[in-house]
VMD Tcl script that draws the C-alpha trace (Angstrom):
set ca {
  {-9.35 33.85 75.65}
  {-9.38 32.18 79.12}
  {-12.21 34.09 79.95}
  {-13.95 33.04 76.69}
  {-13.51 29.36 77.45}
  {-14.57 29.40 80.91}
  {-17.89 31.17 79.81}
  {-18.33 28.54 76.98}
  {-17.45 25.31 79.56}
  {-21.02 27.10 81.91}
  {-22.92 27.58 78.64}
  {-23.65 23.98 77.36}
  {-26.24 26.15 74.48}
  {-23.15 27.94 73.17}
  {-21.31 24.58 72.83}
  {-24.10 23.27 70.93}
  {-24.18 26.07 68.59}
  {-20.77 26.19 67.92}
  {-20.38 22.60 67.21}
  {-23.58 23.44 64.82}
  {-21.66 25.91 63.20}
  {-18.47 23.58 62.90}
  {-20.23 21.11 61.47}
  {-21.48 22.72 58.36}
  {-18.50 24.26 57.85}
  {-17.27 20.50 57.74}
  {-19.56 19.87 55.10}
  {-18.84 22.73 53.04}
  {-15.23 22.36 52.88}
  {-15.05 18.69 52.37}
  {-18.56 17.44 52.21}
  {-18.33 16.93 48.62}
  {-15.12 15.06 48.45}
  {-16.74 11.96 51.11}
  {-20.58 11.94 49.49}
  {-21.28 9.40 46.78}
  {-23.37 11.82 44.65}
  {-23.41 15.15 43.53}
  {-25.67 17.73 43.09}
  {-26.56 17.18 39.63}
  {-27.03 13.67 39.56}
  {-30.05 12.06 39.11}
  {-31.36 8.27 39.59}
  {-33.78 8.23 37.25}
  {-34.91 4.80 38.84}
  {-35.44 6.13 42.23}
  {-37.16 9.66 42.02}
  {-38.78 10.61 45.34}
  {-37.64 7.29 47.20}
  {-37.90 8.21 51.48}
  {-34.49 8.41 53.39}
  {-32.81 5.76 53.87}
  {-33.73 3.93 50.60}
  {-32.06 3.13 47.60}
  {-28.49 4.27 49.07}
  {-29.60 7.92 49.56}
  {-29.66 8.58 53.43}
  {-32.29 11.94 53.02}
  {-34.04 10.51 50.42}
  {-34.27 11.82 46.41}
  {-35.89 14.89 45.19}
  {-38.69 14.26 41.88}
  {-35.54 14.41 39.35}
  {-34.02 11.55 41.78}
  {-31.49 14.12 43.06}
  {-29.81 13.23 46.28}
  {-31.27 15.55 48.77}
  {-27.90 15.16 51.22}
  {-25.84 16.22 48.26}
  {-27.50 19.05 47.71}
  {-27.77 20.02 50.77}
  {-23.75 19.43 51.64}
  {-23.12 21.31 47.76}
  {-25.45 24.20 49.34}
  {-23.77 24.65 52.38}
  {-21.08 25.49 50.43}
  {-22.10 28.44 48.50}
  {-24.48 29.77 51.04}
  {-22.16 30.06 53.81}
  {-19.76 31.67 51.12}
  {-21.80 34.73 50.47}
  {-23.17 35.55 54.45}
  {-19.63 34.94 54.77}
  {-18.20 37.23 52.74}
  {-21.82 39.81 52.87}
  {-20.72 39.75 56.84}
  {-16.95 41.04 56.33}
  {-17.67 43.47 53.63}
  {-20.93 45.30 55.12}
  {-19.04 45.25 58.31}
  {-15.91 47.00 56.86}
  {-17.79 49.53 54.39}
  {-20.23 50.28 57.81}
  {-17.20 50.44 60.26}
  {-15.61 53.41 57.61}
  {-18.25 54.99 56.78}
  {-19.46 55.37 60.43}
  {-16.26 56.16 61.62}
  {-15.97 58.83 59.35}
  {-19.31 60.48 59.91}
  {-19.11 60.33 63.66}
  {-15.78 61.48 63.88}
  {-16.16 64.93 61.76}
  {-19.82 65.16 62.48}
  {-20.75 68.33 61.36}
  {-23.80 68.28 58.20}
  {-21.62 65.21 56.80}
  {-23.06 63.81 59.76}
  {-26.49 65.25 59.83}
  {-26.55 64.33 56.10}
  {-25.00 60.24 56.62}
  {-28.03 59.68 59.21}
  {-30.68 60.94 57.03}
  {-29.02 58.65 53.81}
  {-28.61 55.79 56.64}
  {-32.40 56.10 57.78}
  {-34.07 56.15 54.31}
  {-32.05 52.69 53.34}
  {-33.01 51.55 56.70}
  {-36.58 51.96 56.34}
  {-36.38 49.41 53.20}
  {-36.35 46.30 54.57}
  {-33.08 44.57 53.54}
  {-34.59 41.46 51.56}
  {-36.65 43.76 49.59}
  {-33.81 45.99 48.74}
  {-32.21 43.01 47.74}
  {-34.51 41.94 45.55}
  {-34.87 45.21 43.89}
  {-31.20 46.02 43.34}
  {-31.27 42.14 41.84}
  {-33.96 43.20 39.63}
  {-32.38 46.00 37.94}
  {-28.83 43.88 37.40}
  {-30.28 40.95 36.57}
  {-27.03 38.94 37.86}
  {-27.73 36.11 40.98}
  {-23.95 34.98 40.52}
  {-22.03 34.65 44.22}
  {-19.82 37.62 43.56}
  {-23.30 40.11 42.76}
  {-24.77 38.26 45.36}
  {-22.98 38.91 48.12}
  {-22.47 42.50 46.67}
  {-25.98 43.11 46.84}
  {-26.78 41.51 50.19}
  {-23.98 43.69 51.67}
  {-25.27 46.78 50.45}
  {-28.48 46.16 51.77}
  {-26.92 45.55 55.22}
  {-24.31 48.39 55.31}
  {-26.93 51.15 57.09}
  {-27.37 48.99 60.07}
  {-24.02 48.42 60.39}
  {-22.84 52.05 59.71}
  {-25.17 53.30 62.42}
  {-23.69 51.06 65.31}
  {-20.06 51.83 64.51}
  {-21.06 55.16 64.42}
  {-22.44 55.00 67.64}
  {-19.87 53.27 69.27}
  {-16.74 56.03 67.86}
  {-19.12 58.62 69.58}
  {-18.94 56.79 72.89}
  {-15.17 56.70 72.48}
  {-14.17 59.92 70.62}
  {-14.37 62.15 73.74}
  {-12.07 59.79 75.69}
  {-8.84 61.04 77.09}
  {-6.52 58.76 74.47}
  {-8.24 60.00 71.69}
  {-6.63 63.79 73.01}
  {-3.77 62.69 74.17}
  {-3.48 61.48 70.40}
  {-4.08 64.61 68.94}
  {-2.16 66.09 70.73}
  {1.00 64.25 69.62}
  {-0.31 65.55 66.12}
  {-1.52 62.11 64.78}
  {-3.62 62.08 61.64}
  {-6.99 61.31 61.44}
  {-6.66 57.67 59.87}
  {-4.08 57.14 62.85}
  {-6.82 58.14 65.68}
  {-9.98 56.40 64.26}
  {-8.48 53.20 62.76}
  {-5.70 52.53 65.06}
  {-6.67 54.57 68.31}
  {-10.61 54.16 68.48}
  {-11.39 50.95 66.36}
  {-9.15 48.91 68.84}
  {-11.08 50.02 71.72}
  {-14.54 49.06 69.64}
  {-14.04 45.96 68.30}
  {-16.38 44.08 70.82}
  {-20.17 45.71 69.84}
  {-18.26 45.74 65.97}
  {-18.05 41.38 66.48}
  {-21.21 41.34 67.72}
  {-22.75 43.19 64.70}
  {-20.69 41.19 62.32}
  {-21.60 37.89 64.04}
  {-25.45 38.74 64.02}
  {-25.00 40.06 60.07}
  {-23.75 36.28 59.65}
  {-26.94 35.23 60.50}
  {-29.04 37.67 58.42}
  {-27.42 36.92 55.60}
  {-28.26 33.31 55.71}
  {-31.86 33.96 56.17}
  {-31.54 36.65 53.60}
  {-30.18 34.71 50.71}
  {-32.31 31.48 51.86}
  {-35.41 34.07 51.37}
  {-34.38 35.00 47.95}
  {-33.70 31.84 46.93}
  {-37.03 31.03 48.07}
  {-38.82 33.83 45.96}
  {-36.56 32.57 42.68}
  {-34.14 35.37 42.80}
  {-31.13 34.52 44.63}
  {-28.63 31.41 43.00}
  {-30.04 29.90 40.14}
  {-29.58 26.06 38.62}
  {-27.11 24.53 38.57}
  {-26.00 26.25 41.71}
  {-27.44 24.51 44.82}
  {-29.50 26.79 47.09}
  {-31.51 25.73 49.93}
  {-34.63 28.04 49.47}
  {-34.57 27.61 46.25}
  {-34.91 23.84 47.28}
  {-37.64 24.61 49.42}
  {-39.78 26.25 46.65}
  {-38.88 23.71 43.81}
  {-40.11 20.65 45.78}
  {-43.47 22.26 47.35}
  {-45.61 21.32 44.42}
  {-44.18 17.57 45.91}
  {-44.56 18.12 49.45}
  {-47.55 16.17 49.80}
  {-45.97 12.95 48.48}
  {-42.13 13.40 48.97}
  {-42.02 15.95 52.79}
  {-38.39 15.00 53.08}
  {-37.35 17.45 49.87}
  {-38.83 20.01 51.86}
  {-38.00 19.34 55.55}
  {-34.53 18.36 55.42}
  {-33.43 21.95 53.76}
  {-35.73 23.90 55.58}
  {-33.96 22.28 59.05}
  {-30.79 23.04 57.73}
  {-31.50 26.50 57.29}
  {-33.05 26.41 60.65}
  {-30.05 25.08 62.20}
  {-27.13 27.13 61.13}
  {-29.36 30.64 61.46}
  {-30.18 29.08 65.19}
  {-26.45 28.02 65.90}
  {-25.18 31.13 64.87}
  {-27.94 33.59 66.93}
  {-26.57 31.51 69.74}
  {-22.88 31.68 68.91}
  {-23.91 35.97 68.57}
  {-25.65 36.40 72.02}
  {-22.64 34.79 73.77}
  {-19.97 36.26 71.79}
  {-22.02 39.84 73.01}
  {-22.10 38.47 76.92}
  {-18.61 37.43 76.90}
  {-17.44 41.03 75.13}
  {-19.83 42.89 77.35}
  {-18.41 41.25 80.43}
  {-14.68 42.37 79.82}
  {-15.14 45.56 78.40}
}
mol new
graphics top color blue
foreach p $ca { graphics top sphere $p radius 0.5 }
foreach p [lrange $ca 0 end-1] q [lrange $ca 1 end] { graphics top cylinder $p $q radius 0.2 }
display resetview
């Protein structure tokens, strides 16, 4: 931890980005409980009015929708699904790489093949696919699907990373002492892995925002009355000639928190690099 904050006092970027981060996370939690307006309600006497005007500080979308709330009620439930997509695609990829590294054998042989066919489909468009046969763009299927699609990538590094560590001296000494296999990979080896396993998880974060923003954007991913921010990009193009705002001010804050969080990955992976 010392080592972590005197990295982060020389790397004025990394500050940036995590105050970046911090801040949505602000408005997600209690955003919504300081804001005047919600997402849902609409001025009918000031549709499209700029920012600033009328009381709304980023402007109104063409239903006279406050463009700050919706953003702040967005924030919310995107950051709840690349949230929760980053822990579970990290924890199903962490056991089922563990488990194919550590017996190898054709389990192995067979996990890469399975893990390089689902890699070759690029995750949004697996996404979209597995959407289009549930029909279901709830949070919960959501961040099922988007997990799923990331799960290969994730499996092959922690894979890669038990191989590095399973012929280490420990990892005999532990069988020798006659511990199980659970025992050895989960308690023994995961330990000793955790820092390329952040990094992954960290950099997941960040795919899933862009990944969710995308489908939102193609009219797949959360649908009205849930606030999405591609899906507030696409709604308000056919206005972005008269009213840019509707379309600038979610598209920066997807920007942002994907850019903040990239940075918040590389120096999590320089710090972890440095002490392993």
């Amino acid at each position: 931890m010392k080592y972590f904050l005197y990295q982060l006092k020389k790397s004025p970027l990394a500050v940036i980005g995590i105050a970046i981060i911090l801040m949505w996370l602000v408005f997600a939690f209690i955003g919504p409980s300081i804001i005047p307006y919600t997402h849902t309600a609409m001025d009918s006497e000031n549709q499209m009015v700029g920012p600033g005007m009328a009381g709304h500080l980023l402007g109104t979308d063409s239903l006279g929708r406050d463009i700050l709330a919706r953003i702040v009620y967005g924030s919310r439930s995107i950051l709840t699904v690349a949230l929760l997509t980053s822990i579970f695609s990290t924890f199903v990829g962490v056991v089922l790489g563990f488990s194919a590294g550590y017996f190898g054998g054709k389990a192995d042989t067979f996990f890469l093949r399975a893990m390089d066919i689902l890699m070759a489909i690029p995750p949004l468009v697996l996404s979209m696919v597995i959407l289009g046969i549930l029909g279901d763009s709830s949070i919960v299927s959501l961040t099922i699907i988007v997990s799923i699609a990331f799960v290969p990538a994730t499996a092959r590094v922690s894979r890669g990373v038990l191989l590095t560590e399973k012929s280490q001296e420990y990892v005999s000494a532990a069988r020798i002492r006659g511990e199980n296999h659970l025992y050895i990979m989960f308690v023994e080896i995961l330990p000793n892995t955790m820092g390329p396993i952040i990094v992954e998880a960290t950099a997941r974060f960040a795919y899933s925002i862009m990944t969710v923003a995308s489908l939102g954007f193609l009219g797949v991913g959360l649908q009205p009355p849930t606030p999405d921010w591609g899906m507030m990009v696409i709604e308000n193009k056919p206005i972005i000639a008269q009213a840019p705002w509707t379309v600038l001010f979610p598209a920066l804050a997807i920007a942002s928190l994907v850019i903040a969080i990239s940075i918040f990955s590389d120096f999590v992976s320089k710090v972890l690099i440095h002490e392993r």
